[in-house]
C-alpha positions as CSV (number, residue, x, y, z in Angstrom):
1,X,6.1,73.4,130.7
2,X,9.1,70.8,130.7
3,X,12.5,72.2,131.3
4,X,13.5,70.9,128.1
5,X,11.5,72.7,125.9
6,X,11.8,76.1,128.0
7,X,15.7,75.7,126.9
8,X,14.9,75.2,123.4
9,X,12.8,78.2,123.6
10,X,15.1,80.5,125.4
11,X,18.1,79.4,122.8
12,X,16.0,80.7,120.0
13,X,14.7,83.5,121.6
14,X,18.0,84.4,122.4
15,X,19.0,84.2,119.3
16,X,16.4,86.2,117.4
17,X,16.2,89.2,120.1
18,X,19.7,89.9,119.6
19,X,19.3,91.1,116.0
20,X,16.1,93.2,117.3
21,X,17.0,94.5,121.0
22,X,17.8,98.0,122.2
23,X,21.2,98.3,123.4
24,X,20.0,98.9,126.9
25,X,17.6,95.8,127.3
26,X,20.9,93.9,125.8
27,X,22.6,95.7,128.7
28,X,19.8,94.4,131.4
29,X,20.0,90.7,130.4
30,X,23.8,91.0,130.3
31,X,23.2,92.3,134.3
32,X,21.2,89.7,135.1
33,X,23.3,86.7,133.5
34,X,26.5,88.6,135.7
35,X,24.6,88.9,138.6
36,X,23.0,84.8,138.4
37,X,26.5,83.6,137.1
38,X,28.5,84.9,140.2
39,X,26.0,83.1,142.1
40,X,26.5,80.2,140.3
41,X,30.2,80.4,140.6
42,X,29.6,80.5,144.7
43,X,26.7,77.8,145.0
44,X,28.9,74.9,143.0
45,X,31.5,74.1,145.4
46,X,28.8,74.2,148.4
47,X,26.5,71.7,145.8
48,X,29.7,69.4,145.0
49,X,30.6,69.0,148.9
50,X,26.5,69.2,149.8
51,X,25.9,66.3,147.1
52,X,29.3,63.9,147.3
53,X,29.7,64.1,150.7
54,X,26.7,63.1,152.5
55,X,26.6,60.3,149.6
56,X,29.9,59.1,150.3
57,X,28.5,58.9,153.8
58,X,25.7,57.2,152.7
59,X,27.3,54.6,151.0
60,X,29.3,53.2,154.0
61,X,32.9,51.5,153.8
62,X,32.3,50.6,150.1
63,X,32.7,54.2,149.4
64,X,36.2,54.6,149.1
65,X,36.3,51.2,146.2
66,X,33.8,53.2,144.6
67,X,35.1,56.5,144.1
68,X,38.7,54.7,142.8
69,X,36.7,53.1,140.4
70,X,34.2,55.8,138.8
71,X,37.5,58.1,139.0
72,X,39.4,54.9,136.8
73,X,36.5,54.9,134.2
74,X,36.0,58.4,134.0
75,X,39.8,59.0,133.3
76,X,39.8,56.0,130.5
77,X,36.7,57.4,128.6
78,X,38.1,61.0,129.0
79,X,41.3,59.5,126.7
80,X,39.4,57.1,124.7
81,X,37.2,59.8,123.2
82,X,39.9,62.2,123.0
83,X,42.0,60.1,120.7
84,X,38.7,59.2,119.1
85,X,38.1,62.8,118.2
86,X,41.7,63.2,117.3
87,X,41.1,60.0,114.2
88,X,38.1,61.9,112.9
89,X,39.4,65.3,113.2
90,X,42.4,64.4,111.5
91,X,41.3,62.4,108.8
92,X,37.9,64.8,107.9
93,X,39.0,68.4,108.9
94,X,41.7,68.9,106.0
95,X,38.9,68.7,103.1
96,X,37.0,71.0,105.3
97,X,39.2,74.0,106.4
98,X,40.0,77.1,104.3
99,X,43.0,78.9,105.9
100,X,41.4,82.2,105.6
101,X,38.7,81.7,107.6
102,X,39.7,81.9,111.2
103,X,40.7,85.6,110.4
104,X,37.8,86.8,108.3
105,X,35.4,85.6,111.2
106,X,37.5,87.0,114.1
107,X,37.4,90.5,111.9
108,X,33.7,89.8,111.9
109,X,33.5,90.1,115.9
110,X,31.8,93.2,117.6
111,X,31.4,94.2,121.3
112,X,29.0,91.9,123.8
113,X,26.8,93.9,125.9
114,X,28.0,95.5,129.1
115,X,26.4,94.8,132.2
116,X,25.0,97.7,133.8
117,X,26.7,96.9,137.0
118,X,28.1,93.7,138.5
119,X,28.4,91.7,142.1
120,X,31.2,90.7,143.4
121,X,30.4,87.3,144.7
122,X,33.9,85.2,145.5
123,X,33.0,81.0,145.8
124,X,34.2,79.9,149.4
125,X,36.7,77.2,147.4
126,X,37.7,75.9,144.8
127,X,36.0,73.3,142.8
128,X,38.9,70.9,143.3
129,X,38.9,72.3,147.3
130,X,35.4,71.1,147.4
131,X,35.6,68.0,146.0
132,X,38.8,67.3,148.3
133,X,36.7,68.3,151.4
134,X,33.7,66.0,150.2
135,X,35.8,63.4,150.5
136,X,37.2,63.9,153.3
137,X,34.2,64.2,154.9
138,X,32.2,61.5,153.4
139,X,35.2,59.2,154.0
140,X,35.3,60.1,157.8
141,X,31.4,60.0,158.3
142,X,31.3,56.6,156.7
143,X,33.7,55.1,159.4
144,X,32.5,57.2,161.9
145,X,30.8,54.7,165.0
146,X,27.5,57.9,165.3
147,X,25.4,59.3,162.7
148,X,25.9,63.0,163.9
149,X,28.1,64.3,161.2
150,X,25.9,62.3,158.6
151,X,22.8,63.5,159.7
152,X,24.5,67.5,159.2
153,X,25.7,66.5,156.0
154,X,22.3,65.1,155.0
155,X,20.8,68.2,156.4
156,X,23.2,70.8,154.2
157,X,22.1,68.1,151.2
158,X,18.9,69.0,151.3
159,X,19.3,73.0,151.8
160,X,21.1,73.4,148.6
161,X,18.2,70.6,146.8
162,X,16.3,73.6,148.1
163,X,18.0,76.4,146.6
164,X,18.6,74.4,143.5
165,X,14.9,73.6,142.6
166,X,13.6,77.6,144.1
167,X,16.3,79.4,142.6
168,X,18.5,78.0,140.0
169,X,15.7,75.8,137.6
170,X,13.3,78.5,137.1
171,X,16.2,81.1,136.2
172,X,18.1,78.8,134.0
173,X,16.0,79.2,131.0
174,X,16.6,83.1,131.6
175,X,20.4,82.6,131.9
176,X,20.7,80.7,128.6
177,X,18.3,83.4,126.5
178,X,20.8,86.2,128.1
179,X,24.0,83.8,126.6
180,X,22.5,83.6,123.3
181,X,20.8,86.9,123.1
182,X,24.7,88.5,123.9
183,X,26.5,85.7,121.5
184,X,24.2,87.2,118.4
185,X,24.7,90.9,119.3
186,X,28.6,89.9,119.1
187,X,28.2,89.0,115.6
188,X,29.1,85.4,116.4
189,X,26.2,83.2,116.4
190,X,25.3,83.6,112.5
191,X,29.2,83.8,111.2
192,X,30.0,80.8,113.1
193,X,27.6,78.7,112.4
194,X,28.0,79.4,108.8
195,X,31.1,79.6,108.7
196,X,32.2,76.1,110.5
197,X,28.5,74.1,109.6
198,X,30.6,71.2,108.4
199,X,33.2,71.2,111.7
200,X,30.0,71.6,114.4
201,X,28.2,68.7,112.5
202,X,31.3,66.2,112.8
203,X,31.5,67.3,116.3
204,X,27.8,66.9,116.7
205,X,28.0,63.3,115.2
206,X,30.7,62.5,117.3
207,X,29.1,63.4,120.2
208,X,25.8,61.5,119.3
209,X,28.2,58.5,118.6
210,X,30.3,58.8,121.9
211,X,26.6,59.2,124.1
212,X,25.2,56.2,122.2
213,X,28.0,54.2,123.2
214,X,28.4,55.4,126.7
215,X,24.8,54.4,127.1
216,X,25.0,50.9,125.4
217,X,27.8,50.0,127.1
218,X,25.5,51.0,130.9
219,X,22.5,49.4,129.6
220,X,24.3,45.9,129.9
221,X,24.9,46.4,133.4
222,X,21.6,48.5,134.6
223,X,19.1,46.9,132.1
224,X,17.7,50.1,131.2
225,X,16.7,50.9,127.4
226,X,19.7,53.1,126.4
227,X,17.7,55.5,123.9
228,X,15.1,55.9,126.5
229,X,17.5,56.5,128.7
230,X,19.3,59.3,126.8
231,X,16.2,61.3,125.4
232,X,15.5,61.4,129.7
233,X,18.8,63.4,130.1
234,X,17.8,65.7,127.4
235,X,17.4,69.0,129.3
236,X,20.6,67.9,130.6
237,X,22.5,68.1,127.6
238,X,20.3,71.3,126.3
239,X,21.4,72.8,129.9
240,X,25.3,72.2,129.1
241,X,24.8,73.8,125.5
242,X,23.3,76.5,126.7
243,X,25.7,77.0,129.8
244,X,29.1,75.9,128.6
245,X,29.4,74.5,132.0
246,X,29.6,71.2,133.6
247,X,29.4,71.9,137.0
248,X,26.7,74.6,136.2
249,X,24.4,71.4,135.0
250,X,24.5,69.3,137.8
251,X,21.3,70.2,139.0
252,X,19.6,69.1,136.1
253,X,21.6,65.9,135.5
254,X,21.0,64.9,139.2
255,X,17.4,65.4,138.8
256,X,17.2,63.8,135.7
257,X,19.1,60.9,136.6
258,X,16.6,60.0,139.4
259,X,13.7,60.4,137.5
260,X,15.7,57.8,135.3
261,X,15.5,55.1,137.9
262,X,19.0,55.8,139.4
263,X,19.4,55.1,142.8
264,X,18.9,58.4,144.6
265,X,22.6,57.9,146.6
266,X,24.5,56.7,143.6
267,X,23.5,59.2,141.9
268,X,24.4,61.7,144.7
269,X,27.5,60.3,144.3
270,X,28.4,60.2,141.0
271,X,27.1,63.1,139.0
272,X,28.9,65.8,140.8
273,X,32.1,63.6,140.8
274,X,31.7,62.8,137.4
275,X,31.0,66.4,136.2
276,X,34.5,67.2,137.7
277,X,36.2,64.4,136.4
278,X,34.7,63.0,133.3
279,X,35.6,65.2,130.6
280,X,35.1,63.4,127.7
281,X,32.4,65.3,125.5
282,X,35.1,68.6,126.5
283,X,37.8,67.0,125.2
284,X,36.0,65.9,122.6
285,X,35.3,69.3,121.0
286,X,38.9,71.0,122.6
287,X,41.1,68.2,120.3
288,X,38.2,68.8,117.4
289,X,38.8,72.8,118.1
290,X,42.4,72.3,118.2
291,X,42.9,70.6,115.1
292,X,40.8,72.8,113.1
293,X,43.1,75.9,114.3
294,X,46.5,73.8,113.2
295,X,45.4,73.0,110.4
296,X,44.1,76.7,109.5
297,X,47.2,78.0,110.6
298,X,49.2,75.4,109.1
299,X,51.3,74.2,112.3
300,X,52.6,70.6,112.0
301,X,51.0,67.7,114.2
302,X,51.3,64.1,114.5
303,X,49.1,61.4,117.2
304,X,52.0,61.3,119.5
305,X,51.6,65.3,120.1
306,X,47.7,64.8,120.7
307,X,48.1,61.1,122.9
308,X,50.5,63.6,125.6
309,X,48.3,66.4,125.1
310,X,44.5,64.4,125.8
311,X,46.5,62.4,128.8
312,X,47.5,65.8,130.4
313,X,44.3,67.3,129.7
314,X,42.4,64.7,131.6
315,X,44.1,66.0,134.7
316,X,44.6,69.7,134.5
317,X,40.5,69.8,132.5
318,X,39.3,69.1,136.3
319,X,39.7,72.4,137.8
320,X,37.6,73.5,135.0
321,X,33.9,72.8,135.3
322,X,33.0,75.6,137.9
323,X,34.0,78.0,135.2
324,X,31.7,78.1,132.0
325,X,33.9,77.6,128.9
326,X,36.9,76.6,131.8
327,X,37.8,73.5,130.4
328,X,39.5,76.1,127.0
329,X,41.3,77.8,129.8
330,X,42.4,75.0,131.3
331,X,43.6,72.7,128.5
332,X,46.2,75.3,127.9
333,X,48.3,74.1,130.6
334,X,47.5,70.6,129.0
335,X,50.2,71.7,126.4
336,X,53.7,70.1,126.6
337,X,56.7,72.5,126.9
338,X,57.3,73.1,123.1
339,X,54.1,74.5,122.5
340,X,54.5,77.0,124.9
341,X,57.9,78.0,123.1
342,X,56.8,77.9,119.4
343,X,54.5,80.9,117.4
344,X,51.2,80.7,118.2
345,X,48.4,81.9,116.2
346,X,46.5,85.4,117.3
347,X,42.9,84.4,116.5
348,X,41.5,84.0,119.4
């Protein structure tokens, strides 16, 4: 069976085993998603330096003009959209909000379920550590006279493809039924959704409207059909839902990407840089999220506040994609000194 349609199932399943499952087989999925999710944590840095370095390498001398520019792009979407989301957000979310809301469906929370036991697997960097040393490495390899350090690169490439295609795509359908089976014995899948139907559809449309965009505007340089294009990346996007992680879906964008015609180096290049860098469908829903809690909570807020706040987000969001749900965590610091002085609401 596809990928794509093994996520699909696992989100549903997920969903309806956690109104029906014993605490303790609640407890052994919860087990199994700590125990694959600390391995997760360590395998993306060694993917982001396996992946963009030997690419970098790959690509020679023209390297260096290329990452300047896919870092340029990435940035200026990662802004556009967030101001974007900020104009729809502001101009649809006050019809759409009842102040009581956010407290009656934080009241409605109950406990996740435990894991049994856990693994304490630490990551040998950081995400931005990794991508620092991929540079550095593919830089130096590319203007290196031999092929020595190239050839080890290329040889680390392919033991995490490896690991990626033995390990991590046959348990990532598992991994997203134990996220959704523990969201619904929390209580928060069905309040939620209910609760903030309108607010996930904007989002969703947004979304929908930002990708179709993205894709138009590559379709003029790469010649590809765009909608084609985009219902290829599929179990991509399904993987990301499911995850909450952007770094956690590389392995499925890469492969998708080359199954899309992508050149096999560009691509090697590209999608772990960009999934550290290009932020743009998390600012998206962050400023969307964001809004909605002002405007429950009835804090004041203006474009200028949200320009400064998507600009500093763009930088401090890329230490966040190794985490799932990271880029919440680190928007926070995205916040200019006032916010951190004023009230801030308790729901969390």
């Amino acid at each position: 069976m596809p990928l794509l349609p093994r996520i699909i199932i696992a989100i549903a399943l997920g969903i309806g085993a956690g109104y029906v499952f014993p605490d303790w087989l609640s407890r052994c999925f919860a087990t199994f998603n700590s125990i694959f999710s600390a391995f997760l944590n360590f395998l993306i840095p060694l993917l982001i330096v396996g992946f963009v370095a030997p690419a970098i390498a790959e690509l020679g001398r023209k390297a260096g003009r290329m990452l300047v520019v896919t870092a340029l792009i990435a940035y200026a979407m990662t802004v556009a959209v967030g101001m974007l989301s900020y104009g729809v957000a502001s101009l649809s979310f006050p019809a759409m909000i009842d102040p009581g809301t956010f407290a009656a469906a934080a009241a409605a929370g109950a406990a996740a379920p435990e894991p049994y036991f856990t693994i304490a697997l630490e990551p040998l960097m950081g995400v931005m550590t990794a991508l620092i040393l991929a540079f550095v490495l593919g830089l130096g390899s590319a203007t290196l006279p031999g092929d020595a350090l190239r050839r080890v690169l290329c040889d680390f490439r392919e033991v995490i493809a490896r690991t990626i295609n033995a390990v991590i795509i046959p348990c990532l359908p598992v991994f997203i039924f134990g996220i959704f089976l523990s969201m619904t014995v929390a209580g928060q899948v069905g309040p939620v959704l209910l609760t903030f139907s309108k607010i996930i559809l904007v989002i969703f449309a947004l979304h929908v409207g930002v990708l179709v965009l993205q894709y138009l505007l590559a379709s003029l340089f790469s010649g590809l059909n765009p909608f084609r294009a985009l219902w290829t990346m599929m179990p991509a996007y399904f993987t990301a839902l499911g995850t909450q992680s952007s770094a956690a879906t590389i392995p499925v964008t890469l492969r998708q990407t080359v199954t899309m015609g992508v050149d096999r180096d560009v691509a090697g290049f590209v999608i772990p840089l960009c999934a550290t860098i290009h932020m743009s469908g998390s600012t998206l829903k962050i400023v969307c999220c964001a809004m909605a809690l002002m405007i429950a909570h009835g804090m004041p807020y203006d474009g200028l506040m949200f320009a400064g706040f998507v600009a500093m987000m763009g930088i401090t969001i890329i230490a966040a994609p190794g985490v799932p749900g990271g880029a919440i965590m680190a928007s926070r610091w995205a916040c200019s000194p006032p916010c951190w002085d004023s009230p801030r609401p308790t729901t969390p």
